[in-house]
Structure formats: structure tokens, C-alpha cells
C-alpha positions in Angstrom: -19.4 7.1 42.5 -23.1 6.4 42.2 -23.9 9.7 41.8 -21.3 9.9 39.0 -22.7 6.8 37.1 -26.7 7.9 37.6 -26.1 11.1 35.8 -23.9 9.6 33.3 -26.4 6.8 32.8 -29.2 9.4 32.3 -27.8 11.8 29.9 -26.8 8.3 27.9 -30.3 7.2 27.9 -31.3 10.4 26.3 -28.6 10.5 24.1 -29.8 7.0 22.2 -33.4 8.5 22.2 -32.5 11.2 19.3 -32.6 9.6 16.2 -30.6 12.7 14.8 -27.3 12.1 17.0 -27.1 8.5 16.4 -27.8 9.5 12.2 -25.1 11.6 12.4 -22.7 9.4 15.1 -23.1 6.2 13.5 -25.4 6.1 9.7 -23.2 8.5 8.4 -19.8 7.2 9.5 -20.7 4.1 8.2 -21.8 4.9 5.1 -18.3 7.0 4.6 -16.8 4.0 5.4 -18.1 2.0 3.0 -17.9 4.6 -0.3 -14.3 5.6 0.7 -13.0 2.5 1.4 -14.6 0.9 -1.7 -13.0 3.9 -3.4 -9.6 3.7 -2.8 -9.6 -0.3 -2.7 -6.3 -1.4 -4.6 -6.5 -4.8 -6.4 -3.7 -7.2 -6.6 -3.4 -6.6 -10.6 -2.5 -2.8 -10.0 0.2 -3.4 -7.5 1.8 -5.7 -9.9 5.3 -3.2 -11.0 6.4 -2.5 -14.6 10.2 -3.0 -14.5 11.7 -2.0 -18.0 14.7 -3.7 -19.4 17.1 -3.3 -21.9 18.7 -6.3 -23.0 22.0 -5.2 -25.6 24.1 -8.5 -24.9 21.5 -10.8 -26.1 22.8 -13.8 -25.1 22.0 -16.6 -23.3 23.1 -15.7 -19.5 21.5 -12.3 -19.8 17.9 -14.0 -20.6 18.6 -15.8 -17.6 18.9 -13.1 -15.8 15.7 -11.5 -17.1 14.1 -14.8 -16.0 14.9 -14.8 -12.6 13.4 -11.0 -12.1 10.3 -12.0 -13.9 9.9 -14.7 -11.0 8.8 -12.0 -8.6 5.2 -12.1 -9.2 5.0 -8.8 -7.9 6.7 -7.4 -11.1 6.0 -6.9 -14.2 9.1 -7.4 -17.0 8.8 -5.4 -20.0 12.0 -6.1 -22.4 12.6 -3.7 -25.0 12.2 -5.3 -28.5 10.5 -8.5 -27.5 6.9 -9.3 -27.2 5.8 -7.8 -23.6 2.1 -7.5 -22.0 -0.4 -4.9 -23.7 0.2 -3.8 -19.3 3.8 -2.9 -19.9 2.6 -0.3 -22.7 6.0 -0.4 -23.7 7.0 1.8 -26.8 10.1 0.5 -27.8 10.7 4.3 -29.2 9.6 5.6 -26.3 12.7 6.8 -23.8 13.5 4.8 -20.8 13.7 7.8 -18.7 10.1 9.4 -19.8 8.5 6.3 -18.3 10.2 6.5 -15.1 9.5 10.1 -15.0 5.6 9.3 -15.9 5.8 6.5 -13.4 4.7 4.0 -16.0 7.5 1.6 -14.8 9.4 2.0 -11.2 13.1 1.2 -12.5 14.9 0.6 -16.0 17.3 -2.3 -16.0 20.2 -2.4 -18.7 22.1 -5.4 -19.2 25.7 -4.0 -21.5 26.9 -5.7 -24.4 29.5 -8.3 -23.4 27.6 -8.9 -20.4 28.0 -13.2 -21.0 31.4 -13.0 -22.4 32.4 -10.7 -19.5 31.5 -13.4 -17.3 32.7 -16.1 -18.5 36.0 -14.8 -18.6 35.5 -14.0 -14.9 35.1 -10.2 -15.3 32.6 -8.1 -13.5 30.1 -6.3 -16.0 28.5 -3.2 -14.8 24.1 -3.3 -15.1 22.8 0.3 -15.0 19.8 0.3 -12.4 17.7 3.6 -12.8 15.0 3.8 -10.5 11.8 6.5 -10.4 13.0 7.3 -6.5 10.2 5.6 -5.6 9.6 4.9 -1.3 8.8 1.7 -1.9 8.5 0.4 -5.1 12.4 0.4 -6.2 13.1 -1.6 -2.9 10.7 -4.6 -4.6 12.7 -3.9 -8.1 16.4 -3.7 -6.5 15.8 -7.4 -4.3 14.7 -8.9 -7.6 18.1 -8.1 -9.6 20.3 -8.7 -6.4 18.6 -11.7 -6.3 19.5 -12.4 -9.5 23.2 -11.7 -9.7 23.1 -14.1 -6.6 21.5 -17.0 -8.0 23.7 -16.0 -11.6 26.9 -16.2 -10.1 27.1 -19.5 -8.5 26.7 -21.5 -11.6 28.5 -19.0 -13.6 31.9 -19.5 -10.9 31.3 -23.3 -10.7 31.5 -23.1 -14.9 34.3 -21.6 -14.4 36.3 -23.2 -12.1 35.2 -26.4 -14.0 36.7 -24.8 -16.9 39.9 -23.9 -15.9 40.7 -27.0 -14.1 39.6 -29.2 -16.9 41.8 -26.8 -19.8 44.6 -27.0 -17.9 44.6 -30.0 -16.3 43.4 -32.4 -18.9 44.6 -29.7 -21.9 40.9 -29.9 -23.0 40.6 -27.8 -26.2 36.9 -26.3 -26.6 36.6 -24.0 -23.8 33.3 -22.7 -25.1 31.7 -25.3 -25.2 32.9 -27.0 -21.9 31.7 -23.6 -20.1 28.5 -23.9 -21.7 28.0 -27.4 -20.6 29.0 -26.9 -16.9 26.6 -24.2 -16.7 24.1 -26.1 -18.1 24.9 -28.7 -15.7 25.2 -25.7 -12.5 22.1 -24.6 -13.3 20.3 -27.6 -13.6 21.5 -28.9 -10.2 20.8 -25.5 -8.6 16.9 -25.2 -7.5 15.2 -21.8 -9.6 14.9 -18.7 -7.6 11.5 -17.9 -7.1 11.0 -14.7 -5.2 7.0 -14.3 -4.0 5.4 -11.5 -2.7 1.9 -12.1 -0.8 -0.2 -9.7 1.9 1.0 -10.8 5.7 -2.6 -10.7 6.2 -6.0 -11.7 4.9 -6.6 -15.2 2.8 -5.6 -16.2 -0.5 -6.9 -13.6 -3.8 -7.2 -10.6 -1.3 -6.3 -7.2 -1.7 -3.0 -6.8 -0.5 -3.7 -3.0 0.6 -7.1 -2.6 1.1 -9.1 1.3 1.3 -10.8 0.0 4.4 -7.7 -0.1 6.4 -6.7 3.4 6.1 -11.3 4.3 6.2 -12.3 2.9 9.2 -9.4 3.6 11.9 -9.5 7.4 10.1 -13.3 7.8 9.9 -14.0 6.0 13.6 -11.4 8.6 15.1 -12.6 11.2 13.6 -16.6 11.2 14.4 -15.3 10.0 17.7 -13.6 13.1 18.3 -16.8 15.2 16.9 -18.9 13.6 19.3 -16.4 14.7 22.0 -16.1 17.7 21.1 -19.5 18.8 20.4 -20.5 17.4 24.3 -18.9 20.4 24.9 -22.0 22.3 24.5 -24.1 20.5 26.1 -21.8 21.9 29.5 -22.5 25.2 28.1 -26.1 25.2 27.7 -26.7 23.4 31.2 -24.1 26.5 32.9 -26.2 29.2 30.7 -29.5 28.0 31.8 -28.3 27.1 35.1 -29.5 23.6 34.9 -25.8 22.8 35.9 -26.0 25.4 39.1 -28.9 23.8 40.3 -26.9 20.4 40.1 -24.4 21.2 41.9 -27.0 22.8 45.1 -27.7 18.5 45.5 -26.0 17.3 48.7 -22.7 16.0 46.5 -19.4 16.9 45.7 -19.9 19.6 42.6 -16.9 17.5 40.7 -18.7 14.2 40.8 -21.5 16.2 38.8 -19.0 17.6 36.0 -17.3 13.8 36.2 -21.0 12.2 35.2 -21.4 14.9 32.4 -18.0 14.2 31.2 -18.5 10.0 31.3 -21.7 10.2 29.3 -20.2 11.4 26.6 -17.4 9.5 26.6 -19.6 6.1 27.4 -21.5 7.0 23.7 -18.2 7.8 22.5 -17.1 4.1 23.4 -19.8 2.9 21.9 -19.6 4.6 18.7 -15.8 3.3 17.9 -16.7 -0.1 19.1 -19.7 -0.4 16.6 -17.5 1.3 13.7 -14.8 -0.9 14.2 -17.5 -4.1 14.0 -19.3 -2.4 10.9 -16.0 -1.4 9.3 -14.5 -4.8 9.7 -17.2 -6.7 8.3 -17.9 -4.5 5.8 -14.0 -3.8 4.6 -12.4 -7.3 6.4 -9.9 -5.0 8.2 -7.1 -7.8 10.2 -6.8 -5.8 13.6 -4.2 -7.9 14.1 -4.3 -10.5 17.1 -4.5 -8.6 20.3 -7.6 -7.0 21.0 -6.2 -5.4 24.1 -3.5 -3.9 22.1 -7.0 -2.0 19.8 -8.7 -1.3 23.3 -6.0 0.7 24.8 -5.7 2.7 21.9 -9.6 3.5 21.7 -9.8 4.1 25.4 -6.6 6.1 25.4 -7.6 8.0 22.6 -11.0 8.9 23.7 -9.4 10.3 26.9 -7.5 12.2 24.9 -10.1 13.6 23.1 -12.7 14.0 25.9 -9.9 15.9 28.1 -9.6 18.2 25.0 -13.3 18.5 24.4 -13.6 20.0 28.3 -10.7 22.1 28.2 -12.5 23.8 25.7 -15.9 24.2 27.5 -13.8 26.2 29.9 -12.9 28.7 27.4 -16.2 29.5 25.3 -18.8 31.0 26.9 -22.3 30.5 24.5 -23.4 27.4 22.8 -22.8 28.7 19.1 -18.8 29.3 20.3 -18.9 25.6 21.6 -20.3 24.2 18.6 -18.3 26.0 16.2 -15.1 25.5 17.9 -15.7 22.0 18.6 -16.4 21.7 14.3 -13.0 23.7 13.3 -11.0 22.2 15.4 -12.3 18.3 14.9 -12.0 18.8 11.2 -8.4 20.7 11.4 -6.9 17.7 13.6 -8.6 14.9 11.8 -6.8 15.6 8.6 -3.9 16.9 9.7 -3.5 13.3 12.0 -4.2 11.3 9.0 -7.7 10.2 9.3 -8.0 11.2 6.0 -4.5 10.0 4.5 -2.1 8.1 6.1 0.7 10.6 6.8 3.4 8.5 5.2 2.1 10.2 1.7 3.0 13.8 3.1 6.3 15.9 3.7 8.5 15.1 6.4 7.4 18.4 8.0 3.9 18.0 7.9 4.2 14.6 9.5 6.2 16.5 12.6 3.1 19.1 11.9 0.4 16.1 11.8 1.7 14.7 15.6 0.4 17.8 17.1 -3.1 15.9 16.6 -3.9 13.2 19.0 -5.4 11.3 15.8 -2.1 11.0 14.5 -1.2 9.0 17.3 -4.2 6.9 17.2 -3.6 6.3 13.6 0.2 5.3 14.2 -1.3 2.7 17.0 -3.7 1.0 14.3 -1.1 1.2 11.5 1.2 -0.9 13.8 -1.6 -3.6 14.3 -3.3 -3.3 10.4 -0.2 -3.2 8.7 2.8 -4.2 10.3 1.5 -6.9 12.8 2.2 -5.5 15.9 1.6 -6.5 19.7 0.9 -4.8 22.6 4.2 -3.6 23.3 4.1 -2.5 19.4 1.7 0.5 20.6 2.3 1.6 24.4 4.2 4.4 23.2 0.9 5.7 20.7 -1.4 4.7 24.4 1.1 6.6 26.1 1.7 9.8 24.5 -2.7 9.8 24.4 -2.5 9.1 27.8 -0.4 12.6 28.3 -2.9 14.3 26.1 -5.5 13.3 28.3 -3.3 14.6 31.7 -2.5 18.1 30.4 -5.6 19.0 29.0 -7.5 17.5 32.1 -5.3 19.4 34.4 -5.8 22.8 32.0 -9.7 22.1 32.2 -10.1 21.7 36.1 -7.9 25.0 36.0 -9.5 27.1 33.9 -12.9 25.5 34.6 -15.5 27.6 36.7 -18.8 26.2 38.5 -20.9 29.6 38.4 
């Protein structure tokens, strides 16, 4: 083992002595970082939804129906024919189903004529909900006006029941009016649904999706796996030069050599993420969540992965230039198609199925469970474990394929 560590420890030393490697392995990445995630930085104000209604009844139950969907402070009413914010850019010309198809609003609301009179004589009236077919953003729309038929129709029930019971009982002739002031008196003694939407992470006024959560895991993993890769010719050159031959004449087993080579890279490697996480956290405030083991296994795990791949591949080029250009293709093939450039929930089913084939993609899926969903340990052992395989198989193919002379 000491002879594994003393040439890992070596070829480290000289690694962190080339001002171009660490430009390229940790300037650069960090200042990616930094312009991307800036760039693609959502505030709260643009995640605020336009939900378009059309309101033909008029009347005093369907306003207070509109209210209680404009108390989700993640949307955005825009009623046709009334005042609405220069936001909404609502033409009230302008056809409902052109803005959904533009995505200027995520769903159109119509409230029917009748809609009051309908319930107060205990009928059911039928709202139209259309909705752009949105992933998300109809599910935010849709709670709202559930929620609002819910908090409608208990003081619209008790009016009636108070109604009925008091016109037939005590023969009391203005129904109107009684219903009116029962609801009144329902509503008032019922506390006003407020429906809030806020980030499950971060402090008060931050974004609630923020550029640098999607940047840093994607751009860390993907100069990660450069770096990997591109050790690859470093085996080549010392086995065409014969430095590596020469190694293995020393008075050790020849596999504790290759191990040593292999560890150095994937020491730097270790390095690298843990210093782009740091960088990327304090520069983009990125939550990891609260289990920094969970965030270890999946950086260790993944540069296993990544490292097995990277020698697997020095066993089937045979010059430096193959090495490095094969290392290039294929880092910058994977690292897209695993969604260190987009998260992979913006892309076709297939492509996702497609995307899996990278050992990114699982790396990704193990910080989206951590950044954006709040998960634990157990959350990602399935992400640790399928890198874990990755790093098996492709070990087992490189000690196969791999040749000492």
C-alpha cells in the first residue's frame, strides 16, 4: 500500500505544479459557474403565474371566488373587463386560448352565468378550467380553484340550510335576503383561505429556483469527468515511452503501480469537486441539503465511476492523441446527454431513458434529490449504487483488456 500512495502522492504533487491543469480544472469551471448560473437565475417576480378569468355571472359569490385564487401569492389573477396588472397584459379582445397557447397565462378560468343563483338554489354549476398542459404550472392553478370551491361551499350549504329551516319553519318570507345574510354571517365566522407558496429552502426574498443549482452539480461533474478521462493519457504516454515498463521492473506487484497511477488522478479529481462545490456554494448559495454524507457518497461514487471508465479506455487506444481525443468526445457526449447541462426533466421521455446511459445522469439525480427535493441518505443509495456498478464493470473490463507491455 505504500508503494501505491508514494506514486500516487508524486504524480499529485506534479499535477498542482502546472499552472495550466489547475487553469483549466478549476479557473475555468468556476468562472462557468458563475456566468451560467447568474444567467439562468429566476427571480421570485417571474415565477409569479398569470391565471386568466372570465367572470359572466358577475355577482357577488363569483368575486368571492376570484378572491380566494388571487390569495395564492404564487398567481397572478387577470379578470377580463376589470382593471388587472400592466403583468397580466391582458387584452380583453384578445382570445383566451391564444394566451394559453403563447403561454402568457398557464390556465383560463370561466365562471357561467347563473353561477350565484345556481348555488343558492343548491344546484351544482359547471366552471370551465382550460389549462396550457403545463408539468407544473396548472397543478399550482388547479389547487387554487379546488381550494376555492372548498372554502365556497361551506358557507354557501350553511346559508342554505339556514334558509330552508328558517322559511319553512318560521314561514319567513324574504328568502333572498335571509340567504344573503347567513352567508354574510358564514363567511365571516369562517377564517379566509390563504394559500402560500415559499422555496423549502433558502431564507426569506430568495430565489425560489436558483441557476446555480442546476450550474454547479452539472459543471463540477462534468470537468470532473474531463480530468478523469484525460488521465487516460498520461497511462499512454508512460506505456509508449516505457516509463511505465521500467516501473513495473521495481521489486513490487505491477498492479500496485497501475493502482498509484489510477489514485492520483482520482485524489485531484476529489479535490477538484470538493473546491467547486465550496466556490459554487458560496458563490450561488446552493442548500446541499443536510447530510453531507449523503453529497460525499455521491462524489466518491461518481468519481469511481468515472475513473473506472477513464481506464477502460486507456486499454483500448493505443497513442496519446487517441487518448486525448477520445477522452474529449466522450466527456462532452455524456455530460449533456446526463444533464449537466439541463436538467433532464426538460427533455422527452426517451431521451431521459437515453440520458441514464451517462453516469452524470445519475450523479445529477443524486443532487437533485438533496437540492431540490430534501432528501437524506437513503434518498440517494440507489444514484451511489448504480455508480457503484459503473465503477465494477468497467473496472473489471479494464483489468481485462488492460496489458503491461
Amino acid at each position: 500500500m505504500r508503494t501505491i500512495w508514494d506514486i500516487a502522492y508524486k504524480d499529485l504533487l506534479l499535477s498542482f505544479q502546472s499552472l495550466f491543469l489547475l487553469a483549466i480544472s478549476l479557473v475555468l469551471p468556476a468562472i462557468l459557474i458563475i456566468i451560467i448560473g447568474n444567467a439562468i437565475s429566476v427571480d421570485d417576480e417571474s415565477l409569479i403565474l398569470n391565471v386568466d378569468i372570465v367572470d359572466e355571472d358577475q355577482s357577488a359569490l363569483s368575486e368571492r371566488f376570484i378572491d380566494i385564487i388571487a390569495s395564492n401569492d404564487s398567481l397572478r389573477v387577470c379578470v377580463y373587463g376589470k382593471n388587472n396588472p400592466e403583468a397580466c397584459e391582458l387584452d380583453d379582445e384578445e382570445d383566451t386560448n391564444e394566451r394559453l397557447e403563447a403561454n402568457t397565462t398557464v390556465a383560463v378560468i370561466t365562471i357561467p352565468d347563473g353561477f350565484q343563483e345556481q348555488l343558492q338554489r343548491g344546484e351544482t354549476p359547471i366552471i370551465t378550467y382550460q389549462s396550457n398542459e403545463d408539468l407544473t404550472s396548472p397543478t399550482v392553478a388547479s389547487q387554487s380553484v379546488n381550494t376555492a370551491i372548498t372554502a365556497l361551499a361551506g358557507p354557501v350549504m350553511i346559508a342554505q340550510i339556514g334558509r330552508d329551516i328558517l322559511a319553512e319553519d318560521f314561514l319567513v318570507g324574504d328568502t333572498q335576503t335571509l340567504f344573503d345574510n347567513l352567508l354574510e354571517d358564514a363567511q365571516n365566522h369562517n377564517a379566509p383561505v390563504v394559500v402560500h407558496s415559499e422555496s423549502t429552502t433558502g431564507e426569506e426574498n430568495e430565489d425560489i429556483f436558483s441557476g446555480f443549482d442546476q450550474t454547479v452539480p452539472g459543471t463540477s461533474t462534468m470537468f470532473v469527468m474531463l480530468t478523469l478521462f484525460n488521465a487516460v493519457s498520461v497511462l499512454v504516454v508512460e506505456r509508449q515511452t516505457g516509463t511505465l515498463q521500467r516501473l513495473f521492473t521495481l521489486p513490487v506487484p505491477r498492479y500496485q503501480v497501475v493502482l498509484g497511477k489510477m489514485l492520483s488522478p482520482m485524489l485531484f479529481a476529489l479535490i477538484q469537486f470538493t473546491l467547486l462545490i465550496v466556490v459554487g456554494s458560496i458563490i450561488g448559495n446552493v442548500d446541499w441539503g443536510n447530510n453531507p454524507v449523503a453529497v460525499a457518497l455521491i462524489v466518491v461514487a461518481f468519481i469511481l465511476a468515472a475513473a473506472a471508465i477513464g481506464f477502460t479506455i486507456a486499454t483500448f487506444v493505443r497513442t496519446e492523441d487517441q487518448a486525448s481525443g477520445m477522452a474529449t468526445f466522450l466527456a462532452l457526449t455524456l455530460a449533456p446527454l446526463g444533464g449537466a447541462w439541463w436538467p433532464l426533466e426538460i427533455v422527452p421521455d426517451l431521451m431521459v431513458i437515453i440520458g441514464h446511459i451517462s453516469p452524470i445522469a445519475w450523479a445529477m439525480d443524486g443532487f437533485q434529490d438533496l437540492i431540490w427535493y430534501d432528501g437524506g441518505l437513503t434518498d440517494v443509495l440507489p444514484e451511489v449504487g448504480v455508480l457503484l456498478l459503473y465503477a465494477v464493470v468497467f473496472t473489471g473490463i479494464g483489468v481485462w483488456k488492460f496489458k503491461y507491455e
